[in-house]
N, C-alpha and C positions, 0 to 999 in steps of 0.2 A: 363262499360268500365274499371272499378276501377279495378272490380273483375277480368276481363281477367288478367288485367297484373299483379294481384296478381297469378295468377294463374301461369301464367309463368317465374314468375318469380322465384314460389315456384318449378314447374321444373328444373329450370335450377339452382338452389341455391347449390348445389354441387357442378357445373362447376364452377360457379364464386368464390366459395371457394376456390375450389383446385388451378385455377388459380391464386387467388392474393394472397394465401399461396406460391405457388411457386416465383413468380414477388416480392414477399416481402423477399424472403430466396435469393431471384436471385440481389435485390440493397443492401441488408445486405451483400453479396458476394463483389460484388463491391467495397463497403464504406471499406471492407479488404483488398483487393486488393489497393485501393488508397491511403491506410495507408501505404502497405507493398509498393507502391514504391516510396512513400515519404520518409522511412526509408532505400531503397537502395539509393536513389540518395545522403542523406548525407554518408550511408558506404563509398559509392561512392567517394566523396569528399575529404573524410578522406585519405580513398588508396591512393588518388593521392596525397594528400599533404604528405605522409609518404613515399611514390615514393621519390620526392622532395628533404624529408631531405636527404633519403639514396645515395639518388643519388650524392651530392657533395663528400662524403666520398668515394662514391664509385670509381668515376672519378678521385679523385688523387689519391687513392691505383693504380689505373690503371697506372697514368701515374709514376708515384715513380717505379711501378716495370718494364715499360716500358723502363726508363731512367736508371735503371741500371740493365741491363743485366748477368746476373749471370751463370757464365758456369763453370764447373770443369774440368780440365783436368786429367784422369786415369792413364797416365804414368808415371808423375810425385807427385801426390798425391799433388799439389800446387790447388791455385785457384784464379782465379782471376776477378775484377768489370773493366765494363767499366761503367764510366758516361758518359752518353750526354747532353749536354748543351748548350745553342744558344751563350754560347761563345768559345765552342770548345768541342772536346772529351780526356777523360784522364782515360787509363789503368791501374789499381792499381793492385798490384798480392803479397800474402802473401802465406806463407808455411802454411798445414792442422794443423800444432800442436799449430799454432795461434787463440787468439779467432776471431772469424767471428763477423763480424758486416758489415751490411749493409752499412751504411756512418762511418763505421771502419777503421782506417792506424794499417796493422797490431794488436797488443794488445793494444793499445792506447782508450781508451774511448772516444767517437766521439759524444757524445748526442748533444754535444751541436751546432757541426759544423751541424748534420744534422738536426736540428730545423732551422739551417740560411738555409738551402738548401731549406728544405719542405717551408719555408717561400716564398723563392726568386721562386720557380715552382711556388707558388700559385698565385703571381702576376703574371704572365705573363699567357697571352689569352690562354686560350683552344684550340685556332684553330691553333696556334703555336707547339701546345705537342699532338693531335691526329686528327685523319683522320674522315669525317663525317661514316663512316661505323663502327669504334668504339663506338662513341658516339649513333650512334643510335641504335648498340647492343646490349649496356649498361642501354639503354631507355626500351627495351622491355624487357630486362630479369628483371630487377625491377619492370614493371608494371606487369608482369606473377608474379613475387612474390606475389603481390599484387591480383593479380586474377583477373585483367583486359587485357582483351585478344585483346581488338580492338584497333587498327593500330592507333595512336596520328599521329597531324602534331607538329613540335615544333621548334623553336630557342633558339641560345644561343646570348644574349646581350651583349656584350664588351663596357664597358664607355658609353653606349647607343647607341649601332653600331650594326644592325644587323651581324651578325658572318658569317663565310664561313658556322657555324655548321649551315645549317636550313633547313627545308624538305624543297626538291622540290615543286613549289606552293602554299607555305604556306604565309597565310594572316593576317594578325599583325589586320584586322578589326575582324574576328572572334575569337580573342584571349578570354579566357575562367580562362585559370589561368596563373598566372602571379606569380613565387617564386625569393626570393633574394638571389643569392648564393652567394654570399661578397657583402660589401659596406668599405666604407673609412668614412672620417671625409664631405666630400660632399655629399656624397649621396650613392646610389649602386653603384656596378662599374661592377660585372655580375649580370643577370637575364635569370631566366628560364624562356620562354611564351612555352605553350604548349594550342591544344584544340585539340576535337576529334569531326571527320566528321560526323562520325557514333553512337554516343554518345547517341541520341536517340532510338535508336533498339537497342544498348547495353543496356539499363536499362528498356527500356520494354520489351525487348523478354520476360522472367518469369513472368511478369505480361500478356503479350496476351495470354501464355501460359496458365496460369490459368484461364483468361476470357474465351477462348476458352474450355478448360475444362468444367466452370461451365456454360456455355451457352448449352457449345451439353448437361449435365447432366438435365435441366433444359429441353430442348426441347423433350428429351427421356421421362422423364417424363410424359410432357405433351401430346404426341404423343401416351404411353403405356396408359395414362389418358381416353385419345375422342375414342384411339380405342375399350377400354374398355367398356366406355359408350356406344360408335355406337354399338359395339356388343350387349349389354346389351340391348337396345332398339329395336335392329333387333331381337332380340329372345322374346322380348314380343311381338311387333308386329308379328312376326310368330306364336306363341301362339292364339294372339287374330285370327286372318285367319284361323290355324288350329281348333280353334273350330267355326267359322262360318265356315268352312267346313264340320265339322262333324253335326250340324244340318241341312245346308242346303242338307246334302247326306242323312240327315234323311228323312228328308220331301221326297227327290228324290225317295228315296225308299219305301216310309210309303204311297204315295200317289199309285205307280200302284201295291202294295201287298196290299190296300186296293179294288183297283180297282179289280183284279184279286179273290178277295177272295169273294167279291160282285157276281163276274159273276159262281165263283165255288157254292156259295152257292142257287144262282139262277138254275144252271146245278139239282144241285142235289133233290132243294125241286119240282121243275116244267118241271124237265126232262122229263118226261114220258109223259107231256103235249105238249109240245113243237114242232113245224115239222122243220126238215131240215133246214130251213134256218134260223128260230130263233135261236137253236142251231149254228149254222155258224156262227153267226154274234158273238155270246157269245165267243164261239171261235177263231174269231178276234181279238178279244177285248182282250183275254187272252195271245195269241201270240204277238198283238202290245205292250203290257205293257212290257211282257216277252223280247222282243226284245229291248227296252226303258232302261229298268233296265241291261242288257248285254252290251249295248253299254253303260253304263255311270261306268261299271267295267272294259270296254275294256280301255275307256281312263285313268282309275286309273293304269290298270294294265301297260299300256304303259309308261305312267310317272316313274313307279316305275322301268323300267326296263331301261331307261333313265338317270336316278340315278345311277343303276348298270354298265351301257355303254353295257347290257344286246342287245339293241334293236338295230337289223341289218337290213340295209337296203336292198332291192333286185332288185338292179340296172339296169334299161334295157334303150332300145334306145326308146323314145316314140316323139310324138307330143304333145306339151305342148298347144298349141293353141287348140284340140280335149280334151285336159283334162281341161282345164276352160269351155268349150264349154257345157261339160259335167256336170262341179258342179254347173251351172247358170242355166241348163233347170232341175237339182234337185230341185230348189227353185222354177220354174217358176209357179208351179200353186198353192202356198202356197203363192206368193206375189198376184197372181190376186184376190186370194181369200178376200185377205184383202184391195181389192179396190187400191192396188199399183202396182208400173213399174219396171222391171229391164231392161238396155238395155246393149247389149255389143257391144262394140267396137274393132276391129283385125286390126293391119296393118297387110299388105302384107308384103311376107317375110317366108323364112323355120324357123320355132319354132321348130329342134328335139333338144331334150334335152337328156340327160341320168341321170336316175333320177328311184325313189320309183314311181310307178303311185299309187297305193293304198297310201301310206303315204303323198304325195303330193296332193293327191284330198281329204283326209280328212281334211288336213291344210286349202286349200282355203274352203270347204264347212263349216267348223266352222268360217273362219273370213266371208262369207257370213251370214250363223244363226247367229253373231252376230249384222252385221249391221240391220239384218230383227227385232230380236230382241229388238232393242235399237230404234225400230224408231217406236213413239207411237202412229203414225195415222197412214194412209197409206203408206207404205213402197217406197222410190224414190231411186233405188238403180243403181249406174251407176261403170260396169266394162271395164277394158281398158287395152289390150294388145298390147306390143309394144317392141322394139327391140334397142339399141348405138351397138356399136362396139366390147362390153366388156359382157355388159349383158342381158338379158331378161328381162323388168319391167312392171308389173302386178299389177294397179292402184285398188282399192276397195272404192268406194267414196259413204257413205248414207247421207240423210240430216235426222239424227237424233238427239241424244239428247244433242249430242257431250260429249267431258269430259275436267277438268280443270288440271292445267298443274300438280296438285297432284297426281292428279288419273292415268296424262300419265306415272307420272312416278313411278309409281307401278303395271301397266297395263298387264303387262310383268311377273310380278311375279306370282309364285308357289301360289295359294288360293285366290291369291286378287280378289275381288266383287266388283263393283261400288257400288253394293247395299249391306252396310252394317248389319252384323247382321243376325238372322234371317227371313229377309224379301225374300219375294217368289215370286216379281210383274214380277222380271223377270228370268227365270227356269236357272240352273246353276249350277255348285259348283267351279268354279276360276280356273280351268285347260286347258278352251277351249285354250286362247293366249298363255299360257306358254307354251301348245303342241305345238302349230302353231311356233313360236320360234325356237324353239330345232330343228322340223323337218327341216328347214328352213336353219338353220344352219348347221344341219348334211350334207345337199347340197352346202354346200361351198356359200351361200349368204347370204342377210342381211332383216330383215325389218323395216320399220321407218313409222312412225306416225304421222301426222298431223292433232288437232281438236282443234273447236272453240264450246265453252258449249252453246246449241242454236241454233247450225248450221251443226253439223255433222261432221264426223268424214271421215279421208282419211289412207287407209293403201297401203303401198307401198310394193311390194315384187322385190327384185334384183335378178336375177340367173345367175350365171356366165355359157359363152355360151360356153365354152369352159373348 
């Protein structure tokens, strides 16, 4: 018992290599990946808090040059500021040859007036000095600096007042970051809350991206790996059947060119002695082999021209029911001989078919020679014709040696033997079922197989009636 599963396991010690090389190169992947979005999500973090800072600077540059509208006039080469102010508006206007200055009266130096101005705007509320369609412009064009593309919900906090500024829908319980854009001697007196809905697929799209990568890369592998192998093993197994077919064609042929060489060399030393019908029989016996060895070329040569798509059917209108009729009384005195039964069975009903009659009655008389074959006492061989809506089905039932579900499923194949090797118990060389197949197919039907090792074996033939 040891031994087997040393045995199989020393087969299969390459698959299980290759695979947990892979699965080891494939969580090695991962452990990188789960680094690399551990190290976006603080990038991540970082952007937004840099959002943040930029953002207070950014929103009174805004509203400073919002509050004072700056226009020149061309005809007169003058120019002039309006301020606005929630305590009123006031039109200042200076000739071009004056220095300009933003919070300027004429050439007068104004720094210090416009530090009380920028001071008195920054106290009072944002939702005072812009529109939420500002503020949220001013939101996204920051976080695109930043290289965050997905849509935040956010508010601005007044003295701890939710603001007019706040996305639609937005929920103060899923808040995420929370920045202080002033405070006083009590506390803040504005706050930025912002969070993002979508925050999760923003930071792993690149990472599925890559998992998804190195998973199909990993699966390709694996895939190029077994078909490798499956190949690899389908060609020694074809190997080993090709040459258990080349000895069992030996024997096929070694035995009636022995036969034959026996009867020539009998002809020729006791010829002269011989009358009529001793001769005759010699010559029986010479023709039977002859013809033996012709039909076991015929079926190589058919296969091979099957291969080529060489081999044409010659389709006519027949009775299908007259042609089993026909390959069952070829066996009938080859079964009584051997002390066994065949019986058929026909429902009533038109069986014409269009169809090979030569190609089609070599099919069924090979899957009969095999049932008769396979059944190692007396032969109990029961055929059954019968008719659905659809097809024609042609039952083949022995109670022979059966076969196990290995063998079913190689049964079919090009050289495969039940009997391995060069053993001879039963005459053959692995072409009968794979003809029967092909021809079978070439008719537009199917055949399927049912056996129990023991108990015989059932073959089905479908033909489409139409």
């Amino acid at each position: 018992m040891f031994k087997v599963l040393l045995n199989k396991l020393l087969q299969h010690s390459t698959t299980a290599i290759l695979t947990t090389a892979v699965l080891g190169a494939l969580y090695l992947q991962l452990s990188l990946l789960s680094g690399e979005l551990e190290l976006q999500r603080q990038q991540y973090e970082t952007n937004v808090g840099q959002m943040a800072t930029n953002l207070n600077d950014r929103v009174r540059l805004h509203i400073r040059r919002k509050s004072m509208g700056l226009r020149k006039t061309a005809s007169t080469g003058d120019s002039t500021v309006t301020i606005s102010t929630p305590m009123g508006t006031t039109t200042l206007r200076w000739s071009s040859d004056q220095v300009q200055n933003l919070y300027g009266l004429g050439g007068i130096d104004t720094t210090f007036l416009g530090g009380i101005f920028d001071n008195f705007q920054s106290n009072l509320p944002w939702e005072t000095q812009m529109s939420y369609g500002e503020m949220d412009s001013i939101i996204l064009s920051e976080l695109r600096a930043q290289g965050i593309t997905v849509k935040p919900m956010w508010s601005v906090v007044e003295n701890g007042y939710l603001s007019t500024l706040t996305t639609e829908g937005f929920d103060a319980q899923l808040v995420k970051f929370n920045y202080v854009l002033a405070e006083s001697f009590f506390g803040p007196t504005r706050q930025f809350l912002m969070y993002f809905p979508r925050e999760g697929f923003f930071l792993a799209k690149r990472f599925y991206l890559s998992l998804l990568a190195a998973l199909l890369f990993a699966a390709v592998i694996l895939i190029a790996f077994f078909g490798v192998q499956r190949q690899g093993l389908r060609q020694k197994r074809l190997a080993t059947v090709k040459s258990d077919f080349i000895n069992n064609m030996s024997h096929e042929f070694k035995t009636p060119l022995a036969t034959i060489n026996l009867a020539v060399d009998s002809l020729m030393k006791n010829g002269e002695k011989m009358n009529s019908e001793q001769m005759r029989s010699y010559f029986e016996i010479i023709k039977a082999e002859n013809k033996r060895m012709n039909a076991q070329m015929e079926s190589v040569l058919q296969m091979s021209m099957m291969d080529k798509e060489e081999l044409t059917l010659n389709k006519e209108w027949m009775k299908l029911d007259q042609l089993v009729e026909e390959a069952v009384d070829h066996f009938g005195l080859n079964v009584q001989d051997r002390g066994g039964w065949m019986d058929l069975h026909m429902e009533e009903g038109s069986f014409d078919f269009f169809g090979d009659h030569t190609q089609l009655k070599s099919a069924l008389t090979n899957l009969i020679d095999n049932a008769i074959k396979y059944s190692p006492s007396a032969p109990q061989i029961s055929v059954k014709l019968s008719l659905n809506n659809a097809h024609y089905l042609l039952h083949i039932k022995d109670r022979g040696v059966g076969m196990d579900e290995e063998t079913q499923m190689q049964v079919f194949d090009r050289f495969f033997r039940a009997t391995k090797g060069n053993i001879h118990d039963v005459k053959g060389h692995g072409l009968g079922l794979s003809f029967v197949k092909e021809i079978i197919e070439k008719h537009r039907g199917q055949i399927t197989l049912k056996s129990v090792p023991g108990e015989g074996s059932i073959f089905t033939l479908a033909l489409p009636r139409k």
